[in-house]
Structure formats: C-alpha cells, structure tokens
mmCIF file of the N, C-alpha and C atoms, coordinates in Angstrom:
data_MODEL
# 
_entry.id   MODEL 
# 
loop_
_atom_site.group_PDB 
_atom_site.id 
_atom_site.type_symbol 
_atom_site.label_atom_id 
_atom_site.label_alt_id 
_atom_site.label_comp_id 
_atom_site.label_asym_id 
_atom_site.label_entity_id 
_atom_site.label_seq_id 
_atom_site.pdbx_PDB_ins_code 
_atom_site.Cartn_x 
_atom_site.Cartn_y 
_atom_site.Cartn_z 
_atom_site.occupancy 
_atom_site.B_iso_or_equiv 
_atom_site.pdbx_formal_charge 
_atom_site.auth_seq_id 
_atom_site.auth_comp_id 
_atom_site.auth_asym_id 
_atom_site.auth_atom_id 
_atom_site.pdbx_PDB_model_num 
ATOM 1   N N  . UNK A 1 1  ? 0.854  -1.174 0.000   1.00 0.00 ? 1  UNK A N  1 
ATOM 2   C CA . UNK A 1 1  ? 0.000  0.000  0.000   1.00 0.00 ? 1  UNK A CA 1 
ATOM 3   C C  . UNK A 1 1  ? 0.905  1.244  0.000   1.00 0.00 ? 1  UNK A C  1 
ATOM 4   N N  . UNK A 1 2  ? 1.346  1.549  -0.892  1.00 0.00 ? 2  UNK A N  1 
ATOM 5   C CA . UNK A 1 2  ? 2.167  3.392  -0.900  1.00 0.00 ? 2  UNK A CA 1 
ATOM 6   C C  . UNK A 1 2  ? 1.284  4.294  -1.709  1.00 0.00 ? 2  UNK A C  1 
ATOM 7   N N  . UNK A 1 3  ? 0.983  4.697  -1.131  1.00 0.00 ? 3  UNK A N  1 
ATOM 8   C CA . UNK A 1 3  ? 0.411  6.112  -1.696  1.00 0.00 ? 3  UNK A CA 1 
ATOM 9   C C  . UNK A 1 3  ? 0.725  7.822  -1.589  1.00 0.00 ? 3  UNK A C  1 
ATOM 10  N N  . UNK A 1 4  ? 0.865  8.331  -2.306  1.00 0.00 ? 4  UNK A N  1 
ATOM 11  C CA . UNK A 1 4  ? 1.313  9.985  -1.924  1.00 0.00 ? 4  UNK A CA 1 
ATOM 12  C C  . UNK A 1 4  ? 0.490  10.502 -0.853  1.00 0.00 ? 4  UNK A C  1 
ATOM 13  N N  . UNK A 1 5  ? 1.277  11.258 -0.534  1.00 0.00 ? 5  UNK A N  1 
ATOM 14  C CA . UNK A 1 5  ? 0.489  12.121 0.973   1.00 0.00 ? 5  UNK A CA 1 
ATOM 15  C C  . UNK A 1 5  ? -0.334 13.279 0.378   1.00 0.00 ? 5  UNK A C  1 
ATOM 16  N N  . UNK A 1 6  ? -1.458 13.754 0.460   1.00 0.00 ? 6  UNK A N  1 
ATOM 17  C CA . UNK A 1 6  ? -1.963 14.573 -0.005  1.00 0.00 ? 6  UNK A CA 1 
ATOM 18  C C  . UNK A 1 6  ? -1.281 16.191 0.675   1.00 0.00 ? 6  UNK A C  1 
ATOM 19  N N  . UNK A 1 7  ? -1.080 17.286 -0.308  1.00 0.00 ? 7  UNK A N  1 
ATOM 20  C CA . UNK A 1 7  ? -0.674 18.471 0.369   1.00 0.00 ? 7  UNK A CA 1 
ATOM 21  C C  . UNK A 1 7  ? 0.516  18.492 1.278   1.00 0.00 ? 7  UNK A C  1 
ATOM 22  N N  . UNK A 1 8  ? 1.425  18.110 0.197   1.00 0.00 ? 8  UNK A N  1 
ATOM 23  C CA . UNK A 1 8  ? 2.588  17.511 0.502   1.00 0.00 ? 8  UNK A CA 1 
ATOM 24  C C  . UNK A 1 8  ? 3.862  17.745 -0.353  1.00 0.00 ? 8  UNK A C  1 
ATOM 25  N N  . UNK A 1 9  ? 5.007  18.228 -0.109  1.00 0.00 ? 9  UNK A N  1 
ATOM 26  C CA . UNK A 1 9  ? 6.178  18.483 -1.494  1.00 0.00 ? 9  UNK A CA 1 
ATOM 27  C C  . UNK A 1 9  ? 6.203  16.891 -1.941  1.00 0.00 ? 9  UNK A C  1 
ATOM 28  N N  . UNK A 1 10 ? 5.193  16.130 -2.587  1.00 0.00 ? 10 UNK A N  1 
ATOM 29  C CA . UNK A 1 10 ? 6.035  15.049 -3.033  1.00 0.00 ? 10 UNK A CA 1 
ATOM 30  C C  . UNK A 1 10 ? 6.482  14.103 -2.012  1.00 0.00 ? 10 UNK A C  1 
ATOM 31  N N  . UNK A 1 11 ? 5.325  13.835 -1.282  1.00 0.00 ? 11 UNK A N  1 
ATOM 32  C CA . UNK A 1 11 ? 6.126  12.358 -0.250  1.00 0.00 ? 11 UNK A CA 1 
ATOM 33  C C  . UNK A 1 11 ? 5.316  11.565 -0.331  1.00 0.00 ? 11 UNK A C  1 
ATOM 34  N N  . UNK A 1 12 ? 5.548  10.715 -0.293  1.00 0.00 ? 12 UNK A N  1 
ATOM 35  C CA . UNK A 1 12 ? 4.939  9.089  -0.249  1.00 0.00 ? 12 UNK A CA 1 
ATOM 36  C C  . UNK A 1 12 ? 5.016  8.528  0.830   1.00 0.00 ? 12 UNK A C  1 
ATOM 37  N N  . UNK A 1 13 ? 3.974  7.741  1.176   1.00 0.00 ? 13 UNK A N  1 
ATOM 38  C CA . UNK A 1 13 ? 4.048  6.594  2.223   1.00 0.00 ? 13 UNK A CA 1 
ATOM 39  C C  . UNK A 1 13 ? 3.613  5.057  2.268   1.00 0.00 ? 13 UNK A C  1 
ATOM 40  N N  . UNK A 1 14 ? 4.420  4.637  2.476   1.00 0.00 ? 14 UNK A N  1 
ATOM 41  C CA . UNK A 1 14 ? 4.077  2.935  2.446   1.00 0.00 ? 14 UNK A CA 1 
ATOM 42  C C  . UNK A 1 14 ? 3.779  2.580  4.312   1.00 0.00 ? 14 UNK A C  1 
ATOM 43  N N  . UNK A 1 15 ? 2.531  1.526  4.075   1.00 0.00 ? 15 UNK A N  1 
ATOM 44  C CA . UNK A 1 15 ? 2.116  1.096  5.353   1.00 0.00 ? 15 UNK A CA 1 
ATOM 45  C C  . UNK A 1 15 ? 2.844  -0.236 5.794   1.00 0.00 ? 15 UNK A C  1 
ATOM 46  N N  . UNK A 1 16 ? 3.727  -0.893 6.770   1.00 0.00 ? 16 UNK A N  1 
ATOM 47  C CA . UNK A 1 16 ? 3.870  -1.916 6.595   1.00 0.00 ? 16 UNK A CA 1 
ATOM 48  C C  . UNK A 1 16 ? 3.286  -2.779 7.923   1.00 0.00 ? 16 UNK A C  1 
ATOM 49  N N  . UNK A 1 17 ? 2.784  -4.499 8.152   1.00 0.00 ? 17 UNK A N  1 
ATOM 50  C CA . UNK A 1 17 ? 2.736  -4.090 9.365   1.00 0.00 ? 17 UNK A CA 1 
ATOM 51  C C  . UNK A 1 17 ? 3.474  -5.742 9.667   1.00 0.00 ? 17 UNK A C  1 
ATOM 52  N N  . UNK A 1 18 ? 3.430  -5.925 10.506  1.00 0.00 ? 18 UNK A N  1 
ATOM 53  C CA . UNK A 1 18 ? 4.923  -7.065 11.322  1.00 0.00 ? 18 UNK A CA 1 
ATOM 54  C C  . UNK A 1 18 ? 4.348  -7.173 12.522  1.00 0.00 ? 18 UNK A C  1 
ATOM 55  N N  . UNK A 1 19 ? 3.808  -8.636 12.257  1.00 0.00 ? 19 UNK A N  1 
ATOM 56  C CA . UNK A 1 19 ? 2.963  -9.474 13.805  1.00 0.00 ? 19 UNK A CA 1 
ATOM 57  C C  . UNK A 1 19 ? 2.032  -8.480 13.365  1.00 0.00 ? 19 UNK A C  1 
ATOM 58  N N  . UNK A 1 20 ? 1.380  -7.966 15.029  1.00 0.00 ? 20 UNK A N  1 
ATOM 59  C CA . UNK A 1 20 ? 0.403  -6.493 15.491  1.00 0.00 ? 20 UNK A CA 1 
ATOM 60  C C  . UNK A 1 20 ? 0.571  -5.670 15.292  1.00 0.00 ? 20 UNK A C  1 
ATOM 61  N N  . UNK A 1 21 ? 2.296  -5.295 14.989  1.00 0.00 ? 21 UNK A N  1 
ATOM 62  C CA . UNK A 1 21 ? 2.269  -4.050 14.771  1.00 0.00 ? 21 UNK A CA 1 
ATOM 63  C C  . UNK A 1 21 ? 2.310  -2.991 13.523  1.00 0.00 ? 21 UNK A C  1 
ATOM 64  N N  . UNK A 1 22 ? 1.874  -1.917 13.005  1.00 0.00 ? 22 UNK A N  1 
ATOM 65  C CA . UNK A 1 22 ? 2.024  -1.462 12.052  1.00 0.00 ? 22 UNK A CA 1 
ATOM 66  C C  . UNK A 1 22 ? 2.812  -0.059 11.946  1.00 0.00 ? 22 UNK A C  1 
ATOM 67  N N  . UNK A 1 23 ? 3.681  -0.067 11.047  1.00 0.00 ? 23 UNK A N  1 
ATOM 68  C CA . UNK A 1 23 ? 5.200  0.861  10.449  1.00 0.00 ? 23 UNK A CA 1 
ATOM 69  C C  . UNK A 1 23 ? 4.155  1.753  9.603   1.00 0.00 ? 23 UNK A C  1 
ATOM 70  N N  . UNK A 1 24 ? 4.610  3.089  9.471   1.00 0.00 ? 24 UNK A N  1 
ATOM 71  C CA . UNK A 1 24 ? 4.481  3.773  8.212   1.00 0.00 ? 24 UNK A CA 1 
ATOM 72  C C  . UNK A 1 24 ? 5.883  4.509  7.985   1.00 0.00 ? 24 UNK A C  1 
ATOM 73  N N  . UNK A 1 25 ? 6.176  4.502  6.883   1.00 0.00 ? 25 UNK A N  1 
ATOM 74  C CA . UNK A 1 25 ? 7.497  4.609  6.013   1.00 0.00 ? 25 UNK A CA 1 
ATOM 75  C C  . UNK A 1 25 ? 7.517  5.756  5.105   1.00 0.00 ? 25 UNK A C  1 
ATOM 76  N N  . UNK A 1 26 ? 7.894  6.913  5.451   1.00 0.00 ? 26 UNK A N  1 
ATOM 77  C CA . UNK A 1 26 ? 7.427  7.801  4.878   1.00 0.00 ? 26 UNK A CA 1 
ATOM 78  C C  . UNK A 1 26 ? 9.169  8.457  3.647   1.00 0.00 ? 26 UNK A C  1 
ATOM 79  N N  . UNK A 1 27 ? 8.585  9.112  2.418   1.00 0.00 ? 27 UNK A N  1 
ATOM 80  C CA . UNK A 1 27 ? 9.674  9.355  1.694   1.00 0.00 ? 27 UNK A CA 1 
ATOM 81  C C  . UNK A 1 27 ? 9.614  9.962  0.623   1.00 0.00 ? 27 UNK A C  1 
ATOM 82  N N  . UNK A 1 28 ? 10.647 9.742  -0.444  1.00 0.00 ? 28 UNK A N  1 
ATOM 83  C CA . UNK A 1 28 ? 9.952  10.656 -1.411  1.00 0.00 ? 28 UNK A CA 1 
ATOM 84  C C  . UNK A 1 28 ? 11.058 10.101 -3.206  1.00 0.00 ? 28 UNK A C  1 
ATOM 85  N N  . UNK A 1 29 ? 10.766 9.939  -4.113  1.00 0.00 ? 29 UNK A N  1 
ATOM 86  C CA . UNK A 1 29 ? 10.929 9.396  -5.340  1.00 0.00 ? 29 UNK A CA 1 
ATOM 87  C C  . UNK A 1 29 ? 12.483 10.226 -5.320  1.00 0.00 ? 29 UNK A C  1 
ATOM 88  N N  . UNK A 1 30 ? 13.708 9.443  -6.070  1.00 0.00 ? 30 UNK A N  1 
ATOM 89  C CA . UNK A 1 30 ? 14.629 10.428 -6.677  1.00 0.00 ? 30 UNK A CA 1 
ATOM 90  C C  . UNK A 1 30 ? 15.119 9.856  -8.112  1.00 0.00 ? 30 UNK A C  1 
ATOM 91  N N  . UNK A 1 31 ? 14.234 10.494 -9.019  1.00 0.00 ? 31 UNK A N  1 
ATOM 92  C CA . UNK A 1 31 ? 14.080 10.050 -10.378 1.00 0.00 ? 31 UNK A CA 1 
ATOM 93  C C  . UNK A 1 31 ? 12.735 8.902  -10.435 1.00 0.00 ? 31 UNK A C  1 
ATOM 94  N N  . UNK A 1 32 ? 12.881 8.093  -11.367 1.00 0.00 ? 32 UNK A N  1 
ATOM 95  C CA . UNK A 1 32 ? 12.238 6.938  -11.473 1.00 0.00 ? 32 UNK A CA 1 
ATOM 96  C C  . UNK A 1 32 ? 12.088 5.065  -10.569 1.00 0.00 ? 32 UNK A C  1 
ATOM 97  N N  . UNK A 1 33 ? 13.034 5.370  -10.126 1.00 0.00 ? 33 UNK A N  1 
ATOM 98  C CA . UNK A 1 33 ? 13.333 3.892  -10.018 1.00 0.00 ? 33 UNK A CA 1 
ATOM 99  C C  . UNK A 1 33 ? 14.216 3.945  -8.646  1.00 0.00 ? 33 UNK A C  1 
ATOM 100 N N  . UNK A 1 34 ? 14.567 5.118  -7.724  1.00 0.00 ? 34 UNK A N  1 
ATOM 101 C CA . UNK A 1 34 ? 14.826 5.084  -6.565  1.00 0.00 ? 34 UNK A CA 1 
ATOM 102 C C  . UNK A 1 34 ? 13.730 5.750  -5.360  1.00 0.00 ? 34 UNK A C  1 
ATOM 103 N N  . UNK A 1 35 ? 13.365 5.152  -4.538  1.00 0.00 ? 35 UNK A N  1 
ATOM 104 C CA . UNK A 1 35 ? 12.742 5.640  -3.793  1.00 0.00 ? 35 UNK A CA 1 
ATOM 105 C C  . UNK A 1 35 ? 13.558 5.928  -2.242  1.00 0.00 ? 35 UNK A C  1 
ATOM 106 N N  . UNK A 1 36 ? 13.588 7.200  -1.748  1.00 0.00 ? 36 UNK A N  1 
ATOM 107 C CA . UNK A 1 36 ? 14.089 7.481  -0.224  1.00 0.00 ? 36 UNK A CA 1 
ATOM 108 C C  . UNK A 1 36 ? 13.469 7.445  0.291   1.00 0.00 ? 36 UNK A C  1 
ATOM 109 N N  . UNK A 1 37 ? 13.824 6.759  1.854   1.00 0.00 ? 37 UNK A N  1 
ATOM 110 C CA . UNK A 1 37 ? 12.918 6.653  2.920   1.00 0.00 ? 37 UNK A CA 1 
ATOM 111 C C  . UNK A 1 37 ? 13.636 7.902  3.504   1.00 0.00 ? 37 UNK A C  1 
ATOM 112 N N  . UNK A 1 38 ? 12.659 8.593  4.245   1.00 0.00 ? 38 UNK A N  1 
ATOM 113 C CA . UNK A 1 38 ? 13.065 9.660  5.329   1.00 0.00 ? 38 UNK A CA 1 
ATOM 114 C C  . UNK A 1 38 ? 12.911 9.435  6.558   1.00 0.00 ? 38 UNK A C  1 
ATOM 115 N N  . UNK A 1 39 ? 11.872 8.688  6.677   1.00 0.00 ? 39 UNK A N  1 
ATOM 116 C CA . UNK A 1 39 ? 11.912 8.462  8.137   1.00 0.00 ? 39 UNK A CA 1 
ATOM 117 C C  . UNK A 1 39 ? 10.840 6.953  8.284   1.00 0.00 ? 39 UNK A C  1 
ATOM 118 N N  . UNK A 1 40 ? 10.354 6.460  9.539   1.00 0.00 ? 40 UNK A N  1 
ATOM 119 C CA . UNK A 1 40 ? 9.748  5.677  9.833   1.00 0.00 ? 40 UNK A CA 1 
ATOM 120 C C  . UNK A 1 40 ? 9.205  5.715  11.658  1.00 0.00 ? 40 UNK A C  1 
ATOM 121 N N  . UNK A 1 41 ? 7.762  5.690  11.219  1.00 0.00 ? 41 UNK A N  1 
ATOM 122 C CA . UNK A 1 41 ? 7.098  5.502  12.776  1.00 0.00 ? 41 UNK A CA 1 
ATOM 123 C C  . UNK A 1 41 ? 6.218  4.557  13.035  1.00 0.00 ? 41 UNK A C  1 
ATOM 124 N N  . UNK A 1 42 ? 5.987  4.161  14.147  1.00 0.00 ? 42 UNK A N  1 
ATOM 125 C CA . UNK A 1 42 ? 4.945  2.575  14.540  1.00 0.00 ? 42 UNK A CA 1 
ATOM 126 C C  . UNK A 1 42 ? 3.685  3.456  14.522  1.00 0.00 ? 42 UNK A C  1 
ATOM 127 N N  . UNK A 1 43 ? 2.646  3.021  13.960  1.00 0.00 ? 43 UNK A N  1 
ATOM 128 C CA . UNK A 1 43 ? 1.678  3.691  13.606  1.00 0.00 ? 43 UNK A CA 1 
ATOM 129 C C  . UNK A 1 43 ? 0.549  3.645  14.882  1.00 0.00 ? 43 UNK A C  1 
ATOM 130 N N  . UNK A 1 44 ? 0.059  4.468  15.471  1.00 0.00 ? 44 UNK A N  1 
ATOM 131 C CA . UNK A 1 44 ? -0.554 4.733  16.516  1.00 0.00 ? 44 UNK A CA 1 
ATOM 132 C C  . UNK A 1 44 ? -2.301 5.029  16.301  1.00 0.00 ? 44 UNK A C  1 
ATOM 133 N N  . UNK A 1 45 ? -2.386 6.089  15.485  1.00 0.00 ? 45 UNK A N  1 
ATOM 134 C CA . UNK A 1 45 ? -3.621 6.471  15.555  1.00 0.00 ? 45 UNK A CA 1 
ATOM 135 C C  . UNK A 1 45 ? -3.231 6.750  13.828  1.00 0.00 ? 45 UNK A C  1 
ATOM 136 N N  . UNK A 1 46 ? -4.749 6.997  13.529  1.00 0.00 ? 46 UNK A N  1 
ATOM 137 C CA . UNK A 1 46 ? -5.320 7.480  12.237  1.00 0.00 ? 46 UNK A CA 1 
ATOM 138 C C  . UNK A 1 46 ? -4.773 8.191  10.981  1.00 0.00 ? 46 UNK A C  1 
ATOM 139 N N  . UNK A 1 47 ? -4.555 9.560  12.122  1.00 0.00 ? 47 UNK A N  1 
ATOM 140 C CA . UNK A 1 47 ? -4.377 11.053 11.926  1.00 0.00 ? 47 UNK A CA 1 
ATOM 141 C C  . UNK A 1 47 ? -2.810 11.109 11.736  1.00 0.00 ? 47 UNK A C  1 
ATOM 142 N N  . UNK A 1 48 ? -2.047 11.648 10.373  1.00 0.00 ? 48 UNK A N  1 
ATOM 143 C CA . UNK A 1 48 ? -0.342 12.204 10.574  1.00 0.00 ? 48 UNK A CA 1 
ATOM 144 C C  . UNK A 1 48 ? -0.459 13.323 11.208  1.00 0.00 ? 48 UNK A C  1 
ATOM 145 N N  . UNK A 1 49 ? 0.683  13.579 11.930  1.00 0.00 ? 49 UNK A N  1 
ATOM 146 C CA . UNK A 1 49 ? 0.985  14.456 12.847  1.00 0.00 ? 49 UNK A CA 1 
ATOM 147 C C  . UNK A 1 49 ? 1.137  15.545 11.857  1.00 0.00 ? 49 UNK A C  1 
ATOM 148 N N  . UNK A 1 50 ? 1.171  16.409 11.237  1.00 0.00 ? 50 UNK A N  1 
ATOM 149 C CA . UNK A 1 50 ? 1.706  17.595 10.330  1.00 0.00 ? 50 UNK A CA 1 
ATOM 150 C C  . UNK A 1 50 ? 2.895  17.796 10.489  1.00 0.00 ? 50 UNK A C  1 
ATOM 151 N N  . UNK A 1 51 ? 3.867  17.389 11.656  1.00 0.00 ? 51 UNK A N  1 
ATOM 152 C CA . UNK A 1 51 ? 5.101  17.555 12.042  1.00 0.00 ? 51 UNK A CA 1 
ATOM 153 C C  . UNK A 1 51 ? 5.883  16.689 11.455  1.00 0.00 ? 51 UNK A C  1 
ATOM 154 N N  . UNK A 1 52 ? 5.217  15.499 11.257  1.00 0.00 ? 52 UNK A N  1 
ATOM 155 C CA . UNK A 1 52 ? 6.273  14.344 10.446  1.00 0.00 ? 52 UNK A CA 1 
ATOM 156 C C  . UNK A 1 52 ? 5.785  13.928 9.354   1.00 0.00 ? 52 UNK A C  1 
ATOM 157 N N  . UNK A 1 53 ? 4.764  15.268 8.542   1.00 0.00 ? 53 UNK A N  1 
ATOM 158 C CA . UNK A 1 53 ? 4.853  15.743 7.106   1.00 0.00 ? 53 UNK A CA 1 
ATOM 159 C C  . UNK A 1 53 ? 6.335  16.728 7.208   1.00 0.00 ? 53 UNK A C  1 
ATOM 160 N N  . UNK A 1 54 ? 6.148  17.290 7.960   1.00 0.00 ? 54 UNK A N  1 
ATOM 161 C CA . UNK A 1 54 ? 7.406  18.035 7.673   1.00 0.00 ? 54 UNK A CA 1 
ATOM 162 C C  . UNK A 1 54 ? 8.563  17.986 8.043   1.00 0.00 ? 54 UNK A C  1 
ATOM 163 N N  . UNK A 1 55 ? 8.996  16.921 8.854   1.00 0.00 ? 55 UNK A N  1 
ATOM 164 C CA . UNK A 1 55 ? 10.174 16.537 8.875   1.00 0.00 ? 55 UNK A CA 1 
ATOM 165 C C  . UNK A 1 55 ? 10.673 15.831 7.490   1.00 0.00 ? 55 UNK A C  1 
ATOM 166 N N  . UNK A 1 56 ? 9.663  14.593 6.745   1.00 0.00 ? 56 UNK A N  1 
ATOM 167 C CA . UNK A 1 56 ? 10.220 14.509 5.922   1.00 0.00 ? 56 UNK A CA 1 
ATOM 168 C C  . UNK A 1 56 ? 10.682 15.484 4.463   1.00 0.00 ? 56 UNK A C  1 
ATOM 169 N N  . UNK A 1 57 ? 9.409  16.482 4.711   1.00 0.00 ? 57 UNK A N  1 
ATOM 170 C CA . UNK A 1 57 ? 9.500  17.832 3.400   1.00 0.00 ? 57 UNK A CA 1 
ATOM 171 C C  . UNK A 1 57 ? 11.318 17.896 3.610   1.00 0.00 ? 57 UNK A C  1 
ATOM 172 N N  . UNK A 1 58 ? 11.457 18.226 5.177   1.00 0.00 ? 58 UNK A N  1 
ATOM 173 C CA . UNK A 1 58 ? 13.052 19.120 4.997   1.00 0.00 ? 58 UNK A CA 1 
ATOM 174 C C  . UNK A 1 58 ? 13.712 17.869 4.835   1.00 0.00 ? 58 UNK A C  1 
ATOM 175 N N  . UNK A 1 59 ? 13.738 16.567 4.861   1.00 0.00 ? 59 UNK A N  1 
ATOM 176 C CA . UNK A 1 59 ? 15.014 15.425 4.855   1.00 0.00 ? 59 UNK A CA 1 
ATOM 177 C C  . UNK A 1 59 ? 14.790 15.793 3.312   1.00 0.00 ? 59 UNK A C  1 
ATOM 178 N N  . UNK A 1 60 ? 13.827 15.716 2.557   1.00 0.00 ? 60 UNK A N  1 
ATOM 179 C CA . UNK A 1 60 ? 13.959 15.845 1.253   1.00 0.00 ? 60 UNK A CA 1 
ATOM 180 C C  . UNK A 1 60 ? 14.842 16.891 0.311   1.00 0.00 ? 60 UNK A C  1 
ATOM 181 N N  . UNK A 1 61 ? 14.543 17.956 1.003   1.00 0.00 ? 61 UNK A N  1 
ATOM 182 C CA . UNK A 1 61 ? 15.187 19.160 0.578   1.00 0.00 ? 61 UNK A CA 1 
ATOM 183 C C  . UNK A 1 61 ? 16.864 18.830 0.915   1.00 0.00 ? 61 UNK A C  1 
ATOM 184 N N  . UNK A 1 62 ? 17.071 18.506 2.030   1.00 0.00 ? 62 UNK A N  1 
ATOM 185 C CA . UNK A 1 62 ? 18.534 18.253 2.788   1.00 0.00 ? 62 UNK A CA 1 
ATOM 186 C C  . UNK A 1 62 ? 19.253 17.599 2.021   1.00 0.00 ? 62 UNK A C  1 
ATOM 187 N N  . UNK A 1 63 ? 18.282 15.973 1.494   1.00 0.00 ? 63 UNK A N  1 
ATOM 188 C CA . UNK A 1 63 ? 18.756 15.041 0.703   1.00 0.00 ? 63 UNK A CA 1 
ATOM 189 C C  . UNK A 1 63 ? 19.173 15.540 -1.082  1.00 0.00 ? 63 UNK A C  1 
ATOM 190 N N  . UNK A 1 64 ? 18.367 16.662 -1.694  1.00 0.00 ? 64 UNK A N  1 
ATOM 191 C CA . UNK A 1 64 ? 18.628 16.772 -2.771  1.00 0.00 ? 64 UNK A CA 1 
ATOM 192 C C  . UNK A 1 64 ? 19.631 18.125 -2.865  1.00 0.00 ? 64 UNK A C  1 
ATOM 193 N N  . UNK A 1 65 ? 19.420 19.090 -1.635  1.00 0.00 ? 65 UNK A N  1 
ATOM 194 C CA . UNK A 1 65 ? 20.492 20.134 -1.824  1.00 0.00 ? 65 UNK A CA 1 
ATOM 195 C C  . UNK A 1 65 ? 21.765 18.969 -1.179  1.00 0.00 ? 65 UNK A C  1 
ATOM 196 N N  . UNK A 1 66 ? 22.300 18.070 -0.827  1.00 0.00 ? 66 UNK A N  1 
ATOM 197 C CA . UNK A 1 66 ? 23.799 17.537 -0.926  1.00 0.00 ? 66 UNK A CA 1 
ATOM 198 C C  . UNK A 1 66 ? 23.608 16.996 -2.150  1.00 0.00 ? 66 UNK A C  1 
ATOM 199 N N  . UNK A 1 67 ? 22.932 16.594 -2.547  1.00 0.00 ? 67 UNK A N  1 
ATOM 200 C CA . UNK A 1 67 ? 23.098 15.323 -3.827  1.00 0.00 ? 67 UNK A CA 1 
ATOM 201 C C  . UNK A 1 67 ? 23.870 16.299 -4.897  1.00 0.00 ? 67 UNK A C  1 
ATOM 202 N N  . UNK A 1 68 ? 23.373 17.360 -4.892  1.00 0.00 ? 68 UNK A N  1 
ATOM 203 C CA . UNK A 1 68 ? 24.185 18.729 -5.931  1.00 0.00 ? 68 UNK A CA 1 
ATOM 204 C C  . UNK A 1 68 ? 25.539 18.999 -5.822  1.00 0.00 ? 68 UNK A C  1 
ATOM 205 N N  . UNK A 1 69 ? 25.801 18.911 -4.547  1.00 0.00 ? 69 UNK A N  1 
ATOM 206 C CA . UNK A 1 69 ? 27.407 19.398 -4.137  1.00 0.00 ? 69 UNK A CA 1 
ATOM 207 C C  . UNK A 1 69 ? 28.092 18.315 -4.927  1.00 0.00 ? 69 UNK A C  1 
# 
C-alpha cells in the first residue's frame, strides 16, 4: 500500500505491518526507479501528525540540496 500524501512536497508513504504491529514509512521518489525513505514511525492512531509531514519535506530538501554538491 504506498500512496502519496496529499498536500505535501512530493512524499509518499508505504504502510507496513509485522505481527500487530504497524510501520508507516514515509519518503519521497529520486528520479524513477529510486525511492528514499526519510523516516519511519509505529503507527498509533489514524491522523499524521503535520510535524512528520514536515520533517520529511526538509530530509527531502537536505537530501537533494547535498546530492548537488
């Protein structure tokens, strides 16, 4: 199950879950055929926090302003 995050620079999330528990894997495409993970949390409730929409927005930004240097 990955689907884009709505209202979002471009991140994606895949659900995963292991035994009871369930991962969401949050990240974002670089080109076609690589996908970055930015982060990962044990999924609790429903609702994303807006905060870890935006932690991954800036790993993204972080990740493509070095990729330049």
């Amino acid at each position: 199950n990955f689907q884009k995050r709505v209202n979002t620079d471009d991140i994606w999330e895949v659900r995963v879950k292991i035994g009871s528990n369930i991962f969401r894997l949050r990240g974002f495409f670089d080109g076609s055929k690589l996908v970055v993970i930015s982060h990962a949390v044990q999924k609790k409730t429903q609702k994303t926090p807006r905060q870890a929409i935006k932690l991954a927005e800036e790993r993204k930004r972080d990740y493509f302003r070095r990729k330049k240097k």
